[in-house]
C-alpha positions as CSV (number, residue, x, y, z in Angstrom):
1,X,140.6,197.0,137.4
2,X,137.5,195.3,135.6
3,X,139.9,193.4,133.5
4,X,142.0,191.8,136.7
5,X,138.4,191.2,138.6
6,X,137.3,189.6,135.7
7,X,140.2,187.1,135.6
8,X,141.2,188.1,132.5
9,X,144.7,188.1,131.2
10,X,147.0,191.4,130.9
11,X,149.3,190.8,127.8
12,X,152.9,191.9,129.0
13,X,154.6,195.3,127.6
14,X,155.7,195.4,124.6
15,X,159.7,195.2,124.5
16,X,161.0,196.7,121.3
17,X,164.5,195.0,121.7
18,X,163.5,192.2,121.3
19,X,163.2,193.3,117.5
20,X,166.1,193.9,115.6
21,X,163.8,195.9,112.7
22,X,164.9,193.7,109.7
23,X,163.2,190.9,108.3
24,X,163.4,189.3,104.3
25,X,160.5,189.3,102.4
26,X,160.3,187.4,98.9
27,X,157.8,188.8,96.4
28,X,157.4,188.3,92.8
29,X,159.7,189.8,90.4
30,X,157.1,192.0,89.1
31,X,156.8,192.9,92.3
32,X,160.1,193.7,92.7
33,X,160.5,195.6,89.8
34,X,157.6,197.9,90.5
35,X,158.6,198.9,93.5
36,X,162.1,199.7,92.7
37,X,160.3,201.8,89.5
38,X,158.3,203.9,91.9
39,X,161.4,204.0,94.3
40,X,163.5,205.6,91.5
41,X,160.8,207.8,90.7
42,X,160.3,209.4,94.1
43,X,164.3,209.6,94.2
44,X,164.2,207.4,97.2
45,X,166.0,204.1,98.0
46,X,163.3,201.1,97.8
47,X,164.1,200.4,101.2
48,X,162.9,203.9,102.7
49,X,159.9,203.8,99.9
50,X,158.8,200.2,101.3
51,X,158.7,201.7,105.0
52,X,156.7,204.7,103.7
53,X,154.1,202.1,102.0
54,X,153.8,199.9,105.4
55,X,153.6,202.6,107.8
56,X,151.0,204.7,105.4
57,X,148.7,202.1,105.1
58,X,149.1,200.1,108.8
């Protein structure tokens, strides 16, 4: 109520279609290559081990 007495603005829901969950992402090929190292390693595709890297540490 404070916020809308204020005059302050209320940001709209967030609508998860309108993301399709994919986006490219260049990197260095050192990079590249140490993340598909570590990948192998944990006997996961890079893919799932990138999501596990942005969601641990977000």
């Amino acid at each position: 109520m404070a916020t809308l007495e204020s005059g302050m603005e209320i940001p709209k829901p967030f609508d998860a279609e309108e993301y399709s969950g994919q986006f490219r992402l260049r990197m260095p090929k050192s990079l590249h290559k140490l993340l598909a190292e570590r990948s192998r390693q944990e006997g996961i595709s890079m893919n799932q081990y990138c999501i596990y890297l942005l969601s641990h540490y977000s």
